[in-house]
Backbone as CSV, one residue per row, in Angstrom:
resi,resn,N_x,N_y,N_z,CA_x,CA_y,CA_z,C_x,C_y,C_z
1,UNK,-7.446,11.433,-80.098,-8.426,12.017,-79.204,-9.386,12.912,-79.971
2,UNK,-8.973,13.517,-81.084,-9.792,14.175,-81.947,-11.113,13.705,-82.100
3,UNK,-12.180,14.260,-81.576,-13.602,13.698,-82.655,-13.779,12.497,-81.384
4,UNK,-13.383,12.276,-80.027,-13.417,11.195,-79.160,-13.999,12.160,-77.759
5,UNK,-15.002,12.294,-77.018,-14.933,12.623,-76.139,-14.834,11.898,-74.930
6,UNK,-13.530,11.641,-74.454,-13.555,11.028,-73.529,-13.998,11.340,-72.224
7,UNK,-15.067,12.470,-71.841,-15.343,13.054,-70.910,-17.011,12.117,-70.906
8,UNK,-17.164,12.049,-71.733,-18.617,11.256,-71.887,-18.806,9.777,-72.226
9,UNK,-17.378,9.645,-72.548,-17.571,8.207,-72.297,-16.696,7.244,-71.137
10,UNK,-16.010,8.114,-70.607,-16.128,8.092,-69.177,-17.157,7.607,-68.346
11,UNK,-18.117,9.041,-68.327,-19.222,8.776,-67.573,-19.937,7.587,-67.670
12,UNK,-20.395,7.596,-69.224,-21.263,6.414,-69.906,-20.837,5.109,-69.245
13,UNK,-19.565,4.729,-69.306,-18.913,3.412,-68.670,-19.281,3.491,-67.182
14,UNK,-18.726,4.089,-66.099,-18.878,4.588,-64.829,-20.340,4.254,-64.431
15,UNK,-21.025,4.907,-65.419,-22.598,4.791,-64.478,-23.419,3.504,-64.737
16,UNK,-22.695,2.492,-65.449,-22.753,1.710,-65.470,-22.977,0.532,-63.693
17,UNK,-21.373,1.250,-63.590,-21.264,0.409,-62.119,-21.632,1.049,-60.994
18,UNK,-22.542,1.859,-61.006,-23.551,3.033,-60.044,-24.801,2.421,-59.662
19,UNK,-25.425,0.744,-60.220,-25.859,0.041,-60.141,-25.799,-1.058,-58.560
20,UNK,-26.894,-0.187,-57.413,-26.122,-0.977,-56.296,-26.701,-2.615,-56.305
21,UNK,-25.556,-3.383,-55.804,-25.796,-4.405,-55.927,-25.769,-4.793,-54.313
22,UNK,-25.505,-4.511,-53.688,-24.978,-4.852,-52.571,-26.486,-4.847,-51.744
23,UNK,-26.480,-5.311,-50.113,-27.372,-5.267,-49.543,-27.411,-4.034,-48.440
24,UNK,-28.188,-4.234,-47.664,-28.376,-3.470,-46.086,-28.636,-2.153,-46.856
25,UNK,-27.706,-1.154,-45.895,-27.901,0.315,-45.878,-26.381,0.437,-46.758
26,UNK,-26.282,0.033,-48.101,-25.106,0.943,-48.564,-25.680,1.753,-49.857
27,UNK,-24.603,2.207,-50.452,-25.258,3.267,-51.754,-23.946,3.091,-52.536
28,UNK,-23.955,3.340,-54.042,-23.074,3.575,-54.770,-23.265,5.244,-55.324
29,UNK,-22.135,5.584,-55.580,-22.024,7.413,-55.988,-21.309,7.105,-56.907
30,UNK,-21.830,8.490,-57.809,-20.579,8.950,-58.746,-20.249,10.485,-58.853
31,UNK,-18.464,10.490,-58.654,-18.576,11.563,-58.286,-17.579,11.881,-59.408
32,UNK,-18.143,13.111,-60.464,-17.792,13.432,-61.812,-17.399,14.914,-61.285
33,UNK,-16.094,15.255,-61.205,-15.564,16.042,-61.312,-14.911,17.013,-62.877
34,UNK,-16.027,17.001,-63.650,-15.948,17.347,-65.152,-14.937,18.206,-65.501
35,UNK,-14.700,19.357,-64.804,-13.901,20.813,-65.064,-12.715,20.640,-64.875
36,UNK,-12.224,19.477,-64.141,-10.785,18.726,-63.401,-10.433,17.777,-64.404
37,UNK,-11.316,16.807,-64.529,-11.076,16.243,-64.958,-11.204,14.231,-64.331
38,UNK,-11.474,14.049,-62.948,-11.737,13.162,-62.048,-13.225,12.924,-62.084
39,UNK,-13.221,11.331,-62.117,-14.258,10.164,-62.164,-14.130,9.261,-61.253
40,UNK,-15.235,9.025,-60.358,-15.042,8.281,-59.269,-16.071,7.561,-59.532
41,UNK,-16.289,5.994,-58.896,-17.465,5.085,-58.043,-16.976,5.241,-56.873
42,UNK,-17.311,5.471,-56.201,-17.684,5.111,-54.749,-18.824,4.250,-53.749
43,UNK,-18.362,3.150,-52.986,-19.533,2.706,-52.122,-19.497,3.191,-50.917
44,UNK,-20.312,3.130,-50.458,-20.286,3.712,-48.598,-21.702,3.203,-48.052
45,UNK,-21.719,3.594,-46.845,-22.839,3.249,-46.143,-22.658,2.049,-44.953
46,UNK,-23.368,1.299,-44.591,-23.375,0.388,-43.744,-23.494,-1.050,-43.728
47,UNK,-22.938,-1.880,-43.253,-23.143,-3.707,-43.923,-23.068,-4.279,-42.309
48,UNK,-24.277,-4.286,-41.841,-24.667,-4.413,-40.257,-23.705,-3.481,-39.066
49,UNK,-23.176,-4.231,-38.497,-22.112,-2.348,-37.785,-20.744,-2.171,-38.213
50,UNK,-21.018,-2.285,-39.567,-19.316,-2.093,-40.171,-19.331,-1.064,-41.311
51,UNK,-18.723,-0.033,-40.918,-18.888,1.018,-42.157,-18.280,0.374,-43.153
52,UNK,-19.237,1.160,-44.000,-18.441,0.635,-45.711,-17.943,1.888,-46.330
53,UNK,-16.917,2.209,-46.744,-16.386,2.938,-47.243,-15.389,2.711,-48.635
54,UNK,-14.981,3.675,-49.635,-14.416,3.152,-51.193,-14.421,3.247,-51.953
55,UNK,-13.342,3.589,-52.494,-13.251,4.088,-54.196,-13.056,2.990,-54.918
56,UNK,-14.152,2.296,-56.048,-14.241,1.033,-56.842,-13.975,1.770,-57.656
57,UNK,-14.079,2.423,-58.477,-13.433,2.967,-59.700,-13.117,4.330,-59.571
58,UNK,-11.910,5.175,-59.958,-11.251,6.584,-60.007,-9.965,6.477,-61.510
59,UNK,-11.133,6.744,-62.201,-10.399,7.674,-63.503,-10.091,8.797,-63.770
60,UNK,-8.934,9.353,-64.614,-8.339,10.833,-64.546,-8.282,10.812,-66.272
61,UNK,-8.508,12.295,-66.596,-7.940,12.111,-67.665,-6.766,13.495,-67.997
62,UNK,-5.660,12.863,-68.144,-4.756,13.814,-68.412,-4.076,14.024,-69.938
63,UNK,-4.038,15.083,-70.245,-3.313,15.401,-71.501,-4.590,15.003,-72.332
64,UNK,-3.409,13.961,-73.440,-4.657,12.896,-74.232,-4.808,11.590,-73.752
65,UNK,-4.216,11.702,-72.562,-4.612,9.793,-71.774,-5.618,9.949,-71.231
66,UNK,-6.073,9.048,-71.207,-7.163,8.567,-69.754,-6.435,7.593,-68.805
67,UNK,-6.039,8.448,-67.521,-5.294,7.522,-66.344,-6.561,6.766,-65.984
68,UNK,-6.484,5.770,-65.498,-7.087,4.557,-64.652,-6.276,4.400,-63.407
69,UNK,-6.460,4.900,-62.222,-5.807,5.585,-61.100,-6.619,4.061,-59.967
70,UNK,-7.211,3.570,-59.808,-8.139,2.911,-59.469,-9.253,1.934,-60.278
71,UNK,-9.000,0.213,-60.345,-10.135,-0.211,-60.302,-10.146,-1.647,-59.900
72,UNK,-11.341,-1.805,-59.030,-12.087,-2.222,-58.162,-12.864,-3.667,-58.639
73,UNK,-13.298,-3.239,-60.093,-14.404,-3.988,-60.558,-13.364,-5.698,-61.480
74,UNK,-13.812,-6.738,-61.711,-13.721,-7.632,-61.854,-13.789,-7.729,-63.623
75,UNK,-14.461,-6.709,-64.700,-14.365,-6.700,-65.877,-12.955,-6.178,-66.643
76,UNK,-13.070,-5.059,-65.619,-12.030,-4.217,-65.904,-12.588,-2.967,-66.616
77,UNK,-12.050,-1.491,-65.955,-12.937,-0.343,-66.595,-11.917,-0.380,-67.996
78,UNK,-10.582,-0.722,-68.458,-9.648,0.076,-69.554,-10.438,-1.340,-70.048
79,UNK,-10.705,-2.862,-70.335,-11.772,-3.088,-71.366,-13.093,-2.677,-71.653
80,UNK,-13.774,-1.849,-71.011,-14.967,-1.405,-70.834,-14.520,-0.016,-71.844
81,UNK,-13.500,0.693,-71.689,-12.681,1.743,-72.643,-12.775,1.298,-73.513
82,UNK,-11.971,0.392,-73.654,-11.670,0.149,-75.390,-13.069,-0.593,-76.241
83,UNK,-13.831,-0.967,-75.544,-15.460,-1.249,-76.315,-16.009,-0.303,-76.561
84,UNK,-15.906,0.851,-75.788,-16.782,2.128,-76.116,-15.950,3.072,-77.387
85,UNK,-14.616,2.195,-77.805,-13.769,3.128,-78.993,-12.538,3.992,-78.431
86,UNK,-12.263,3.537,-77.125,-10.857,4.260,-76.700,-9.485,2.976,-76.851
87,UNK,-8.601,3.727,-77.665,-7.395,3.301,-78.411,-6.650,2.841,-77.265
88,UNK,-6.416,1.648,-76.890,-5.380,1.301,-75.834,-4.359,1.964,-75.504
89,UNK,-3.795,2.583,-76.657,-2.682,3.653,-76.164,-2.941,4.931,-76.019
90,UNK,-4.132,4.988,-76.032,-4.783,6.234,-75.229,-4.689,6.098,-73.901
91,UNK,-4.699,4.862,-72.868,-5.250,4.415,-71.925,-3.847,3.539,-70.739
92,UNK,-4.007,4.653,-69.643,-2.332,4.306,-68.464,-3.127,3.632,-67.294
93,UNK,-2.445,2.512,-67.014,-2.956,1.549,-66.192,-2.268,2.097,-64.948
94,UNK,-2.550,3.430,-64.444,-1.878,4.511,-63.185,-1.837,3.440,-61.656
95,UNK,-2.531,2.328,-61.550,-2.149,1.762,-60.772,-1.261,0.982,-60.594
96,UNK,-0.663,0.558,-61.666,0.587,-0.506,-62.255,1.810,1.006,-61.729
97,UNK,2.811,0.170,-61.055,3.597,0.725,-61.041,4.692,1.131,-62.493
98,UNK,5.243,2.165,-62.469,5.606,3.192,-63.911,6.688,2.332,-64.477
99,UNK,7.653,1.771,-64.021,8.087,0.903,-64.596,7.223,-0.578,-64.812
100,UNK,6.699,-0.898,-64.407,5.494,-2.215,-65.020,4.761,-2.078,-65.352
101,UNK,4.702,-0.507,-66.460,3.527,-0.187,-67.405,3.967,-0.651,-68.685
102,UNK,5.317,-0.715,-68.554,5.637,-0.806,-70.119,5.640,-2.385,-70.723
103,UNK,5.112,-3.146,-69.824,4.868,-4.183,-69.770,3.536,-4.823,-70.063
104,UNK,2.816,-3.873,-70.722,1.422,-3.891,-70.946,1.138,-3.285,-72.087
105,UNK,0.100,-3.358,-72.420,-0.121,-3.214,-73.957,-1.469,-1.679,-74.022
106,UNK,-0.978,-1.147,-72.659,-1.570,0.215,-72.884,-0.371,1.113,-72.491
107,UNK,-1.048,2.493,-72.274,0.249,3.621,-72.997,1.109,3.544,-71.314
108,UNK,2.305,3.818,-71.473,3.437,3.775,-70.317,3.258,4.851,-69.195
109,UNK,2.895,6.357,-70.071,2.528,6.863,-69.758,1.932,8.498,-70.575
């Protein structure tokens, strides 16, 4: 983690998918909770009379990991990590249940 800020490349990845794609009345957010430590996408808004509501991506970073608590997207945010220079075993797939982390080739926990 030394010499790595994962607080900025966080973001950098994230605002990536802040890009709305969608139609009607929706919006994408990002909600960077810096001082905590929490990274969100969120969509919301409206898709004719059906609220849209949702967390597409929610990253944490704890200790020296970066949890991946949430994701949504189809690339995958922990390969989108490791292109920007974050060490796979830097990186907890927090949605995988804790015993079927170790089954993966990022950190257990």
């Amino acid at each position: 983690m030394e010499g790595i800020n994962y607080s900025k490349i966080i973001q950098e990845v994230l605002k990536k998918h802040s890009i709305d794609h969608f139609q009607n009345e929706t919006e994408i957010q990002l909600i960077f909770d810096k001082e905590n430590h929490h990274y969100q996408v969120t969509h919301l808004g409206w898709k004719e009379l059906d609220r849209v509501y949702g967390i597409i991506i929610h990253v944490d970073i704890k200790g020296d990991k970066i949890w991946i608590q949430r994701d949504g997207t189809e690339v995958g945010v922990a390969n989108e990590l490791i292109e920007a220079g974050i060490p796979k075993e830097n990186i907890v797939l927090g949605f995988h249940a804790p015993y079927k982390r170790k089954f993966t080739d990022f950190a257990p926990e």
